[in-house]
C-alpha atoms as one frame of an Amber mdcrd trajectory, in Angstrom:
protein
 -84.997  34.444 -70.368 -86.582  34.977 -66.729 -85.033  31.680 -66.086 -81.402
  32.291 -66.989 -81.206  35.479 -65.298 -82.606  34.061 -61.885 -79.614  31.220
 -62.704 -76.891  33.761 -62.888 -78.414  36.065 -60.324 -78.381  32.846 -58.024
 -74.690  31.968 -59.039 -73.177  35.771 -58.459 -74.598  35.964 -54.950 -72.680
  32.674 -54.979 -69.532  34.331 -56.226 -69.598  37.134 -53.760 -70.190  35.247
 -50.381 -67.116  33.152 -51.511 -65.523  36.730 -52.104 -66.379  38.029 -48.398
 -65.786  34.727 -46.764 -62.707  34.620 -47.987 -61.300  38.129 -47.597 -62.366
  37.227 -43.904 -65.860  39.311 -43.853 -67.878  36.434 -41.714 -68.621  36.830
 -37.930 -66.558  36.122 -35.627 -68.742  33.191 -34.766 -68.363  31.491 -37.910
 -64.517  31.742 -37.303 -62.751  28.971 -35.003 -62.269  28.349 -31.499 -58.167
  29.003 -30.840 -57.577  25.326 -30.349 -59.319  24.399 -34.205 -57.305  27.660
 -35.367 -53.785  26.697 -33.873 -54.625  22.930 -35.976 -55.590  24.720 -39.128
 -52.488  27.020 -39.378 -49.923  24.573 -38.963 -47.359  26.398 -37.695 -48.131
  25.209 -33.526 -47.826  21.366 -33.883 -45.863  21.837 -30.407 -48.162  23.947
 -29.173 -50.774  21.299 -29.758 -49.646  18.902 -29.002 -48.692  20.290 -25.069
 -52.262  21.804 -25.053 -53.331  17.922 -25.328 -50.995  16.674 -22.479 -51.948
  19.190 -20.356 -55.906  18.834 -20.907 -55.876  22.677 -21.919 -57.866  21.906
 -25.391 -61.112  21.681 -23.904 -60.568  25.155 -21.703 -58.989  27.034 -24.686
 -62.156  25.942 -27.135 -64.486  27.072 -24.597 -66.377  31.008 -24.042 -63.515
  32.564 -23.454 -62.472  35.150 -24.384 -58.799  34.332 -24.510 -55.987  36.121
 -25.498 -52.650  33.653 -26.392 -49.189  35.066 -27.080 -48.282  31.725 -29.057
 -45.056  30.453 -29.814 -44.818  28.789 -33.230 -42.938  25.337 -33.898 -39.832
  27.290 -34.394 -40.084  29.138 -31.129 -40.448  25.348 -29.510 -37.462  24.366
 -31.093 -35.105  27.347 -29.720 -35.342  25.371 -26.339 -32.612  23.341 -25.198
 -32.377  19.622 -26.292 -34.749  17.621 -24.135 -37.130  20.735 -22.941 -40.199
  20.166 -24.354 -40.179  16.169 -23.495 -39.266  16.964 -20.012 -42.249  19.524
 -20.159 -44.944  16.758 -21.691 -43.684  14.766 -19.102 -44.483  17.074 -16.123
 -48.052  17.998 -16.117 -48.299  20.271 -13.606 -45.408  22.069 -15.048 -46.386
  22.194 -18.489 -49.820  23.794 -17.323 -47.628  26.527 -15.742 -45.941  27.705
 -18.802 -48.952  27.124 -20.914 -51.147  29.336 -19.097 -48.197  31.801 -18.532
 -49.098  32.192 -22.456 -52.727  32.699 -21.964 -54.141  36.262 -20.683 -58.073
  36.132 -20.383 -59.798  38.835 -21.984 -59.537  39.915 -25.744 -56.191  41.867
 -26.158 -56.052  43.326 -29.366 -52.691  44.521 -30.622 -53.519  48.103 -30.440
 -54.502  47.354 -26.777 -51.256  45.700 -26.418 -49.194  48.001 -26.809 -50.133
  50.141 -24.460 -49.500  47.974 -21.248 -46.234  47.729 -19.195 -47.791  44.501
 -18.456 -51.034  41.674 -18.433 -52.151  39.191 -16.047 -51.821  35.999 -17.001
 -54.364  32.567 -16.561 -51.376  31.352 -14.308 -51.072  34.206 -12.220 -47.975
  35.928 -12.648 -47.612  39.133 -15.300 -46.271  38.922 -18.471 -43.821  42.263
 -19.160 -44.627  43.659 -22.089 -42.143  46.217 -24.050 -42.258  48.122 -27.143
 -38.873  49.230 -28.850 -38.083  50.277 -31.969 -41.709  49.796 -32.800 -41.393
  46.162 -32.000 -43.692  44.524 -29.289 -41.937  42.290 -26.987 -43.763  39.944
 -24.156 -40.602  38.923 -21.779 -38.068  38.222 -24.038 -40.654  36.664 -26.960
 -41.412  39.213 -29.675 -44.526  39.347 -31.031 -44.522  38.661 -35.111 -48.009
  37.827 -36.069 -50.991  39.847 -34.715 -54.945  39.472 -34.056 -55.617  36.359
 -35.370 -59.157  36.677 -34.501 -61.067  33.439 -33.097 -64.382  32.955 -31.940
 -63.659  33.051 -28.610 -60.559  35.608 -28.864 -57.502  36.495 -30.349 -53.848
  34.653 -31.055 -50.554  37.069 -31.436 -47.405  34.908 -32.497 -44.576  34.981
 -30.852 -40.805  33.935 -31.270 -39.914  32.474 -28.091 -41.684  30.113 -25.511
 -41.954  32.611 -22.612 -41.296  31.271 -18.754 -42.916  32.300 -15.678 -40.500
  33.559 -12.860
């Protein structure tokens, strides 16, 4: 009986590590870089894809911290016609907007909110605007908050945003 009770005692610890890992209860080192977490959700095939043209990967997967106001595939595809290949085509320019989306630092959404602005890894400042209880960056709102990475933090956003 000793036997079966070390079996089951085995398999609920089991059980409830699956529970915790899955309601999200690991560190934060256990968690993905922003680069493997963009992949996974599927929703920034765009996004990836430019990251890889503009050899931004390799920065965005390293210490960090990083906080990215990403635009999802549907945010890409409110561009004009012929935007985003011009933009894969021009290196240097692509690395300009991309950073424009990249703020170093972890910026939680509560910590968002209460900036008029953030410094971005290009340089210039983002705006950033609350109305109506809705968080705006530019003219991107933000829709999807602290997805937490290993090395920082993803908010999603409905537009591509532009430096001046």
């Amino acid at each position: 009986m000793k036997k079966g009770r070390n079996i089951l005692s085995v398999a609920m610890i089991g059980v409830l590590l699956a529970a915790v890992a899955l309601a999200g209860g690991y560190s934060e080192s256990e968690k993905a870089n922003i680069p493997e977490t963009a992949i996974q959700a599927g929703q920034f095939n765009t996004l990836v894809t430019a990251l890889k043209a503009a050899d931004l990967v390799e920065v965005l997967a390293g210490d960090g911290p990083f906080t990215v106001f990403a635009p999802s595939d549907e945010a890409f595809a409110k561009l004009p016609a012929g935007t985003v290949e011009g933009l894969l085509q021009d290196k240097e320019k692509l690395t300009s907007v991309l950073t424009y989306h990249v703020v170093p630092g972890k910026v939680l959404a509560a910590d968002v909110v209460k900036l008029s602005s953030a410094k971005t890894a290009n340089g210039a400042s983002l705006s950033i605007q609350v109305k109506d209880g809705k968080v705006f960056v530019d003219n991107a709102q933000v829709i999807k908050t602290d997805i937490l990475c290993s090395n920082g933090v993803i908010h999603i956003i409905d537009a591509v945003v532009l430096p001046k």
